[in-house]
C-alpha positions in Angstrom: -7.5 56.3 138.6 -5.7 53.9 136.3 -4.0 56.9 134.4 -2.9 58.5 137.9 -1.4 55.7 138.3 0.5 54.9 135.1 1.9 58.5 135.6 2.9 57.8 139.3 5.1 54.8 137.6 6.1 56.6 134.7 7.6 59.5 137.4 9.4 57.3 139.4 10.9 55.9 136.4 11.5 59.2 135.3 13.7 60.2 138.7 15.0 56.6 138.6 16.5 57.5 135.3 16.8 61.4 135.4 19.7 61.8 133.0 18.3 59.9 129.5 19.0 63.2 127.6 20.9 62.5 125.1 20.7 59.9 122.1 22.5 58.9 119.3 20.6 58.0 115.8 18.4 61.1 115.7 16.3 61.2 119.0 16.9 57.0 119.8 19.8 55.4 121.7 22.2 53.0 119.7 20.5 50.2 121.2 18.9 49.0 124.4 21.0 46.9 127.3 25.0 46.5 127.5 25.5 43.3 125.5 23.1 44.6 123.3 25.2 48.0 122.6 28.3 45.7 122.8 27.1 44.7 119.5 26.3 48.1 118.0 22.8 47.9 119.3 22.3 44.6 117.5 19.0 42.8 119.0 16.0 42.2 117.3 16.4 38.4 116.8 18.5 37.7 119.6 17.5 36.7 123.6 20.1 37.2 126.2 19.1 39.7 128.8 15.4 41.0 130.1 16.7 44.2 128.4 16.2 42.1 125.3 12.3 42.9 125.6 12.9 46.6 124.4 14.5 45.4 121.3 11.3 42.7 120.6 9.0 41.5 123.3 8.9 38.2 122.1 12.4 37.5 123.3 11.4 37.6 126.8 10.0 34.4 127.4 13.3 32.8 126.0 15.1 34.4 128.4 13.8 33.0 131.8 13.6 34.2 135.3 15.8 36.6 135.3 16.9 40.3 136.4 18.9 42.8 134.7 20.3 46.4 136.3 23.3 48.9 134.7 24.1 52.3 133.6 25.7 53.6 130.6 27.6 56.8 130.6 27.2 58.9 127.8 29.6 61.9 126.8 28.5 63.8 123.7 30.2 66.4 122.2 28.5 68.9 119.9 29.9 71.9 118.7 28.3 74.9 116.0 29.7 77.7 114.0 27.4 80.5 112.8 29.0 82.8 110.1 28.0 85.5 107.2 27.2 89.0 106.7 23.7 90.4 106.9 22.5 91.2 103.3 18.4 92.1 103.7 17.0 94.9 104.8 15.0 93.7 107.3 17.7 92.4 109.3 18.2 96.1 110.1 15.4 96.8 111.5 15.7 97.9 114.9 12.3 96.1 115.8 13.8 92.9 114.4 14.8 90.5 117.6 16.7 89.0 115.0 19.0 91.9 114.1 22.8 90.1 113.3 26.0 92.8 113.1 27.1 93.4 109.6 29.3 90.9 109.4 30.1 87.5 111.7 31.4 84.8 112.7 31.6 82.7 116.0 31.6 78.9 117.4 30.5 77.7 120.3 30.2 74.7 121.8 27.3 72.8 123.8 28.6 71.0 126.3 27.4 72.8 129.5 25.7 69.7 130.4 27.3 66.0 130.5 28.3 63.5 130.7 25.2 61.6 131.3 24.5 58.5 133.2 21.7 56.4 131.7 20.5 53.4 134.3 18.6 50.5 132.4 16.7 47.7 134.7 14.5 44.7 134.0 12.8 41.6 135.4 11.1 38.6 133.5 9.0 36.1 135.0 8.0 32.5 133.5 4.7 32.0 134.3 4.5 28.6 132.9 7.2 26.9 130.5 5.5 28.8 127.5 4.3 32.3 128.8 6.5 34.9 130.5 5.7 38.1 132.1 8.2 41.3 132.3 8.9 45.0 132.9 11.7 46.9 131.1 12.6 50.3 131.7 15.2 52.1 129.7 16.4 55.5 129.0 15.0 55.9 124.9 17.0 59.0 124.4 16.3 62.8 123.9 18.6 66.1 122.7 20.5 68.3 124.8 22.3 71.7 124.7 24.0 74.3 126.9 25.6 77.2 124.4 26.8 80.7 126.5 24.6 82.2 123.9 23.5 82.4 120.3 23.2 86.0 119.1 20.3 84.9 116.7 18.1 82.6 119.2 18.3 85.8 122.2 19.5 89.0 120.3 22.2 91.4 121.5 20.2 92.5 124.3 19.9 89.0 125.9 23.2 87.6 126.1 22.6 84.7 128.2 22.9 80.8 128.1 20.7 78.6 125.5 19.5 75.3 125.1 17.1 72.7 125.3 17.0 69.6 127.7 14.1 66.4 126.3 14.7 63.3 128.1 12.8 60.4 127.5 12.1 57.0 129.4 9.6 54.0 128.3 8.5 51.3 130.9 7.4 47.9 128.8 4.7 45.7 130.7 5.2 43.3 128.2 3.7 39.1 127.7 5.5 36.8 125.5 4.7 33.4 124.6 6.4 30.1 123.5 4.1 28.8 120.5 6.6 25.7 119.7 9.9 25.1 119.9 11.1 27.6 117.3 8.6 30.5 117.3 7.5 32.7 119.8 5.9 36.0 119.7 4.8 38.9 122.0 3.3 42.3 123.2 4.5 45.4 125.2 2.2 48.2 126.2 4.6 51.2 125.6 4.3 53.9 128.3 6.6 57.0 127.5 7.1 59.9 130.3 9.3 63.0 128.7 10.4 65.9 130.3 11.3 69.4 128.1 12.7 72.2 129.0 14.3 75.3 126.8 15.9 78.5 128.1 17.5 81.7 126.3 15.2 81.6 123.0 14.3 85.0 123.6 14.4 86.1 120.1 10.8 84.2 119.6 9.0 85.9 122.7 8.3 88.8 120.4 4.4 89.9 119.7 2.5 92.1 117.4 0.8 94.4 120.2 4.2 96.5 119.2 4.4 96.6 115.7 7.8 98.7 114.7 7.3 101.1 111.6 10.2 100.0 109.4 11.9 102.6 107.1 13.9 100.0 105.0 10.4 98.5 103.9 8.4 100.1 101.3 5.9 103.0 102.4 3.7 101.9 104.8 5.5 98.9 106.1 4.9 97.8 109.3 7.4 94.8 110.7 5.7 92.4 112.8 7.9 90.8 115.2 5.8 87.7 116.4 6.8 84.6 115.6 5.0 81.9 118.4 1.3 81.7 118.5 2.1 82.1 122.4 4.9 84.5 122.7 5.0 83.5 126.6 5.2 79.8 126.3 8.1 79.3 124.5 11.7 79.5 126.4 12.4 79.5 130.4 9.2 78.1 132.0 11.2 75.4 133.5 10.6 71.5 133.2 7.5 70.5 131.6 6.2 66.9 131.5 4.2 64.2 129.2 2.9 61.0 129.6 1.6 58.9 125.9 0.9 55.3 125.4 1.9 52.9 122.5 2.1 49.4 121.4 5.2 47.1 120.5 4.4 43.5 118.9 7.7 41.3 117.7 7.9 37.7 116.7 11.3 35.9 116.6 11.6 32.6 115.0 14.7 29.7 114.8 14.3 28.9 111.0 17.1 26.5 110.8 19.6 25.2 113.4 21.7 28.0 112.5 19.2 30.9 111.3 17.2 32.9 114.0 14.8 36.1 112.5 13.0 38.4 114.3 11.0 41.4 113.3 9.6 43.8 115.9 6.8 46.8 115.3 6.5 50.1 117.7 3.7 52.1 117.4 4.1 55.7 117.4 3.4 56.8 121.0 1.0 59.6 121.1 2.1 61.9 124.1 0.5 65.1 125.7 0.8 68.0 124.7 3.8 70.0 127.1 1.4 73.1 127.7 4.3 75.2 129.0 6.3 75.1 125.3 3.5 75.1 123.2 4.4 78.5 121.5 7.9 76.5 120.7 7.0 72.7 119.6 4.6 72.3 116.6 1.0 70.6 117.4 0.8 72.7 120.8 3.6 71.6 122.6 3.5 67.9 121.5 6.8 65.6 121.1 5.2 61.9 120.1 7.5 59.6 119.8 7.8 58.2 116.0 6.7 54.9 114.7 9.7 52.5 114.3 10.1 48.9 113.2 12.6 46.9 112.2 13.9 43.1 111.2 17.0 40.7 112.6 19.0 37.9 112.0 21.0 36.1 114.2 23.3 33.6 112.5 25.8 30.5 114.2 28.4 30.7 111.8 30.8 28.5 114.4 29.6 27.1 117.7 31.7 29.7 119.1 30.7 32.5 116.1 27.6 34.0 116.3 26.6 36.9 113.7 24.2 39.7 114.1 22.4 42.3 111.5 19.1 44.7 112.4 17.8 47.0 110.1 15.8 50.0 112.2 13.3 52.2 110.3 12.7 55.5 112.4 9.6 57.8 110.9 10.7 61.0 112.4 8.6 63.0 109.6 5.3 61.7 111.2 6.2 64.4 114.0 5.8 67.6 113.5 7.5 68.8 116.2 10.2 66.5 114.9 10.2 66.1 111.0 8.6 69.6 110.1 10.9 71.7 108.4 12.0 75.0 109.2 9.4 77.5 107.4 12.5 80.1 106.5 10.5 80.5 102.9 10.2 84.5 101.5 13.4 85.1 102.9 12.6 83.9 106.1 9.6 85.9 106.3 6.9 82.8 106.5 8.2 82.6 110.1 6.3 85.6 110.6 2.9 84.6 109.0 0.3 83.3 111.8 -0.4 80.0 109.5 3.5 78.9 110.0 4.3 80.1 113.7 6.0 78.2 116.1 3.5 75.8 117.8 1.4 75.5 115.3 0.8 72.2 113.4 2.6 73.4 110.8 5.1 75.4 112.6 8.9 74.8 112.3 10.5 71.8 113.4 14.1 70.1 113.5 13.8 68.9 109.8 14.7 65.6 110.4 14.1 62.9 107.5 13.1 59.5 108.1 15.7 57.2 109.3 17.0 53.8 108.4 19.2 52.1 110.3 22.2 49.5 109.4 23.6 47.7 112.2 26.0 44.8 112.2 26.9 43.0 114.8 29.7 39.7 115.9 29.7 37.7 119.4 32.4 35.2 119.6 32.5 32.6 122.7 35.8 32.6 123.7 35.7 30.2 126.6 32.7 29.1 129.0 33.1 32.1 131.2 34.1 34.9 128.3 31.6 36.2 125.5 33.5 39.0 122.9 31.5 41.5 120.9 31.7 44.2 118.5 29.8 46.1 116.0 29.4 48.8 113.4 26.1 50.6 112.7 25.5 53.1 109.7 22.9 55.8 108.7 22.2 58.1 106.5 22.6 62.2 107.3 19.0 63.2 109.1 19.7 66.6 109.1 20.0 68.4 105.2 21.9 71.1 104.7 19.4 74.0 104.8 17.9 72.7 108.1 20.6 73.1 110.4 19.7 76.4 112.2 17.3 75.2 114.8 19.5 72.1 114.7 22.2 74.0 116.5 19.8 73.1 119.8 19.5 69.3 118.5 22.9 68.7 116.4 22.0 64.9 115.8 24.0 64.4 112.7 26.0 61.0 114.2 26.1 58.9 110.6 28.3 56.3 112.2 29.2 54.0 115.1 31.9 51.3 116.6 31.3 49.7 119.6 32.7 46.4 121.6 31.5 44.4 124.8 31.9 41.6 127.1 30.5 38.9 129.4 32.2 37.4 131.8 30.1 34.8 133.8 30.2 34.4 137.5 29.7 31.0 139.7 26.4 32.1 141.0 24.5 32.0 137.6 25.1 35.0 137.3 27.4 38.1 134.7 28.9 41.0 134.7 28.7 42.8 131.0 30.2 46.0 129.9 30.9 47.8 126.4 32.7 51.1 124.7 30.4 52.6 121.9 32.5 55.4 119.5 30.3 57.6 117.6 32.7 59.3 114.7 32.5 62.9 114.6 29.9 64.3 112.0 29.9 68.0 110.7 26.6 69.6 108.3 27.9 72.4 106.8 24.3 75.1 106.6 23.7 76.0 102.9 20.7 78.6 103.0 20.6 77.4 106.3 19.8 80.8 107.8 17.3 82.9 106.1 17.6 87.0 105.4 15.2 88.1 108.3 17.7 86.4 110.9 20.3 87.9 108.9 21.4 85.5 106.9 24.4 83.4 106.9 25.2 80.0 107.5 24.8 77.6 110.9 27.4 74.3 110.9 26.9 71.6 113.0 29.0 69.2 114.5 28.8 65.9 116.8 31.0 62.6 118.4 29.9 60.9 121.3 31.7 58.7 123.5 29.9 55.6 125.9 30.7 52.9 128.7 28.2 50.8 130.1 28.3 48.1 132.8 25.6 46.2 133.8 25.1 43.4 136.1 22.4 40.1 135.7 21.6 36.9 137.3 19.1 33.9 136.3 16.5 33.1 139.2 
């Protein structure tokens, strides 16, 4: 009963925020809330919205009664070049799904879908001058992709669209509590919904009830096109769906009249398996969202200055689905061998490392009624060089970020916020990136983004 009705809340969130499908540092938005992203995403010791609760729970009950509502729109742009000449013989094959023409080269982009409009929303409540009670729900992030097609992912004989849509929401019940006047601390029960789709990967719907005799092999030889450990779960079954549970604790404390630090721990969220893809994502169709922690300060340089600095860790290689790399060993023939196929727990992935995250932030007060931000954030590359061809579905290779915000205060206690976030275009050129059995070659990936959010919140 109690599940049934997490998942009734989690699916309303879900169709109050139907467009989180796109994210920025790997699979994670820059930050959570407009004057938070104002600042680059900058938030982990600082208090100034109920959005502030995603960033560390135990900033809500500095925050007061209070409610919080906005959207960002988010415009990515990702692009990929596939180019080589096939040079193994088993790219010949005519069984191969994977057969490439002699030579090639050609770019296409993945904007079929976007921009994207992101709502966030929150409410706190005081319970008593020390404990507070909230709800946050924000759009965490996800990947998307529309290409025409991809001659390697659906063959010549399927020359149709491809891409992947993963959107991601978390709703955070969350009880924070004053313990004096400079420390508090405090706890959000994490409930992530996702929804998955992918279409035009017909290249991996291949099984071995056809075996196809194969005369460039030695005597005998018998190619094996299967590559999914279920052949019919892998591309065009429509939307799929997953609810998973996780923990956030955070403590923020004022140090010295100046010096405010916070630190903030997310437990990985342990999602169900998405039955319909489970001959596509590793661990039978599972996309948990990683473990990720990080630590703040929040420094009054002026008493109109006021300095920000988070560092995020992101432990994408505790997913398989996520951090597993592409199994192209043997000239990409290990993608044929049952213990590596796709949906296995050891079946290929995205690749991506683990993540840390450099984010600097500045708020200057310019009058009563006018806050200024702006920030710069900073990562390194999550996707290497010889990972990028599944990557051409999940180009997250965005290293760096600009963004600045504002608050302008109204007479009825409450604001009106907005901010522009830049992401600077990002290309990984593939080395090795494609093995021989898909014909070889090389996949290059590219990414900017663009964002504007406005949000609206009043004290109550």
């Amino acid at each position: 009963m109690i599940k049934n009705r997490l998942m009734a809340m989690a699916v309303t969130a879900a169709i109050v925020i139907p467009n989180a499908a796109m994210a920025t540092n790997g699979m994670f938005m820059m930050g959570n809330g407009t004057k938070a992203n104002g600042r680059v995403g900058v938030g982990i010791a600082m208090a100034d919205s109920a959005i502030s609760g995603a960033d560390n729970p135990a900033a809500m009950v500095r925050v007061g009664n209070r409610v919080d509502f906005g959207v960002q729109i988010f415009d990515p742009d990702r692009t990929s070049e596939v180019s080589g000449s096939s040079g193994h013989p088993l790219s010949a094959i005519p069984g191969n799904p994977f057969q490439m023409p002699s030579s090639y080269d050609f770019k296409g982009t993945g904007n079929g879908d976007g921009p994207f409009y992101i709502p966030e929303m929150a409410v706190n409540y005081m319970i008593s001058d020390d404990l507070a009670f909230g709800v946050t729900v924000v759009g965490t992030g996800g990947m998307n992709t529309n290409y025409e097609s991809i001659m390697m992912f659906n063959g010549p004989a399927f020359p149709h669209d491809v891409g992947i849509n993963f959107e991601q929401v978390r709703i955070l019940p969350t009880l924070s509590y004053m313990i004096n006047d400079q420390h508090s601390i405090g706890a959000s029960l994490q409930i992530a919904y996702q929804q998955f789709k992918a279409w035009g990967l017909d290249s991996f719907t291949g099984t071995n009830s056809t075996p196809v005799p194969s005369p460039p092999g030695p005597p005998g030889f018998v190619f094996d096109p299967q590559t999914s450990q279920a052949p019919n779960r892998v591309s065009g079954k429509g939307r799929d769906d997953a609810l998973g549970f996780g923990l956030s604790l955070g403590w923020q404390g004022q140090l010295t009249d100046s010096l405010t630090v916070g630190v903030v721990y997310n437990s990985k969220i342990d999602m169900d398996e998405m039955d319909d893809y489970r001959g596509l994502l590793a661990e039978d169709g599972s996309m948990d969202v990683p473990e990720n922690y990080g630590i703040g300060l929040a420094f009054q340089a002026t008493d109109k200055l006021l300095l920000g600095f988070d560092i995020q860790q992101i432990n994408y290689s505790g997913v398989d689905s996520i951090g597993n790399s592409l199994q192209g060993g043997n000239g990409g023939m290990d993608l044929f061998n049952p213990a590596y196929y796709l949906g296995t727990d050891d079946g290929s992935g995205f690749g991506w490392n683990d993540m840390t995250v450099y984010k600097l932030g500045v708020e200057y007060q310019q009058n009563a009624e006018l806050t200024l931000r702006a920030g710069w954030s900073h990562t390194d590359q999550p996707v290497d060089d010889d990972q990028t061809m599944f990557n051409i579905l999940a180009p997250a290779v965005i290293e760096d970020h600009v963004s600045i915000g504002m608050t302008y205060k109204l007479p009825n206690e409450s604001e009106l916020s907005m901010f522009y976030m830049h992401a600077f275009s990002n290309t990984v050129k593939g080395s090795n990136s494609i093995p021989m059995a898909f014909g070889g070659g090389e996949a290059d990936i590219e990414m900017s983004q663009n964002a504007f959010g406005l949000a609206y919140g009043w004290n109550f």
